[in-house]
Structure formats: structure tokens, C-alpha cells
N, C-alpha and C positions, 0 to 999 in steps of 0.2 A: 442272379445274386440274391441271397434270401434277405433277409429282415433283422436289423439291427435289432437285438436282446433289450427289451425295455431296462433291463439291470446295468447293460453297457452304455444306454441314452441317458439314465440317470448319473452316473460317473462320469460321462462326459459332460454332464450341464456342471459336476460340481467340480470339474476341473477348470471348467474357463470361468465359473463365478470365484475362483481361488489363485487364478490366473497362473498357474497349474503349481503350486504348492501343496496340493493335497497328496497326500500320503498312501501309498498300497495297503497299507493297513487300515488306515481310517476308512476307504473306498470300499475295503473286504466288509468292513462291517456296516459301513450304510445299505449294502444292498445282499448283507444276510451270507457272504461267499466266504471261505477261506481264500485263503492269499492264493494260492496256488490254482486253486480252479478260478480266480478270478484275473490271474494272467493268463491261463489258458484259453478261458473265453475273449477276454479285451482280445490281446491278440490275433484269434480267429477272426472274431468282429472286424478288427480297426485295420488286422495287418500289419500294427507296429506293435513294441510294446508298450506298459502301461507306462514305465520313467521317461520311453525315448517321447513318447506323446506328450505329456507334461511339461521337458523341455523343451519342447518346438513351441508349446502354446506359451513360457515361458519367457523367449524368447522374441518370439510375437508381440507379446506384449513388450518388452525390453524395448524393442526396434520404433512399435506405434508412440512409448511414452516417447524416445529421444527422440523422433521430428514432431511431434504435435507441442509440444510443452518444453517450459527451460528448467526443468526441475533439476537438482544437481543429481549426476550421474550416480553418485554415492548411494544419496535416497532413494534414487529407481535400485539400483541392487540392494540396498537392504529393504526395500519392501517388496521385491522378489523373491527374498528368503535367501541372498546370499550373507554371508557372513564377513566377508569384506567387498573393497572395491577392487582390488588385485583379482579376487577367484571369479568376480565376475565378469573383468577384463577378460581374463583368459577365457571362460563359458565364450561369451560373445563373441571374440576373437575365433574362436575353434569353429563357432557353427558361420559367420558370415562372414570371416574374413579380412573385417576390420575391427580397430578397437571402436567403441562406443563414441568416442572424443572423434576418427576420423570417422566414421558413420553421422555423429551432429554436424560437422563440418563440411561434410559433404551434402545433405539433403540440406544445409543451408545458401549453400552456394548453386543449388540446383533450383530453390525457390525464389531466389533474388538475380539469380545470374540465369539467364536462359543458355542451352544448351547452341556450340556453335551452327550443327543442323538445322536446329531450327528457327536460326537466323537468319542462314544464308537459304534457308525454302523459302521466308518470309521475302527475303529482300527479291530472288526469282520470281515470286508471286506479286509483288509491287511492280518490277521490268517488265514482266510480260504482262502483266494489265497495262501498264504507261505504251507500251509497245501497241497496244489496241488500240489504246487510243487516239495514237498518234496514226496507225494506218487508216484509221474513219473520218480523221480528218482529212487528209489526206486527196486531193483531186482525183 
């Protein structure tokens, strides 16, 4: 595999420091490329392209604010650069699946509610310790 393009390391740092709202055009021109040869290279480089990468990092971000923080959903899309809460619904919806509302709903009930597997390992792991102990005592 060769060496990531220093021109393509720099476009990437100022994607996740933008949390991928930087612009193909803004991008061309921080690192001196037309638009065109600077998809041609991201692409080579990355393997995806330069919008599909933005969105995921996008995204990414979207996913971290809604379980770390209670910010309203709203504020996380418009300071993602969506222009409403509907288009960002759907974004979200498209790439994971659920709306943002059942995505918080969910890792909240996953951090307060343990999941039933690892219940019932818990509670197997409590029997069969009590079951040791009870055979050591045992004549």
C-alpha cells in the first residue's frame, strides 16, 4: 500500500476539525488542487469519495453527539450544516437505519437497562460460583 498524499492528510484533518462540512471547493484550494484532480487523488488515496467521506465523518459525529450529550436533536443538525430537522432525519435514517429520536432512545435504554444476555451470564456466573461453593463445602 503506498503513502497517504500529505495534500490528502491535510484534507482530512480539516474535515474532522469541520466535522465534515468542508466544502470540495474550499479543500481544492487549501491544498493548491483543482476540484477535479483533488477527487481523483482523495479518492485513489481514501477509496471513497471526497462527499461520501464527509458524510460518514458527518454522521459520526451526529451518532457521538446523540449518546454522549442531551442537546436537542435540532441543534445537532443545524450545527452539522443541515438546514432543517426533517433533511436531517432522513440523512440519518438513510445511513443507520433509525431516526435520531429512536437511535437516543435506544443507547439510553442500553446504558440504563442492561442487555438480557448479559444478565442471564451474570446470573450463570453467580450459580456456578454458589454451586462451588456449595460442593467445597460439602463432606
Amino acid at each position: 500500500m503506498h503513502e497517504v498524499d500529505t495534500r490528502v492528510e491535510k484534507v482530512l484533518a480539516a474535515v474532522l476539525a469541520t466535522e465534515g462540512q468542508l466544502t470540495e471547493k474550499d479543500a481544492a484550494d487549501m491544498v493548491f488542487l483543482s476540484l477535479r484532480r483533488l477527487r481523483a487523488l482523495f479518492r485513489r488515496q481514501k477509496g471513497v469519495s471526497f462527499r461520501n467521506y464527509c458524510y460518514h465523518v458527518r454522521m459520526e459525529s451526529a451518532r457521538h453527539q446523540l449518546q454522549t450529550d442531551s442537546t436537542a436533536i435540532e441543534t445537532i443538525a443545524l450545527s452539522l450544516g443541515y438546514s432543517s430537522r426533517s433533511e436531517f432525519d432522513r440523512s440519518f435514517k438513510r445511513f443507520y437505519g433509525v431516526t435520531p429520536v429512536q437511535h437516543r432512545k435506544t443507547t439510553a435504554q442500553a446504558i440504563y437497562n442492561p442487555e438480557p444476555d448479559s444478565v442471564r451470564c451474570a446470573a450463570r456466573y453467580a450459580d456456578a460460583a454458589q454451586e462451588t461453593t456449595v460442593r467445597r463445602t460439602d463432606p
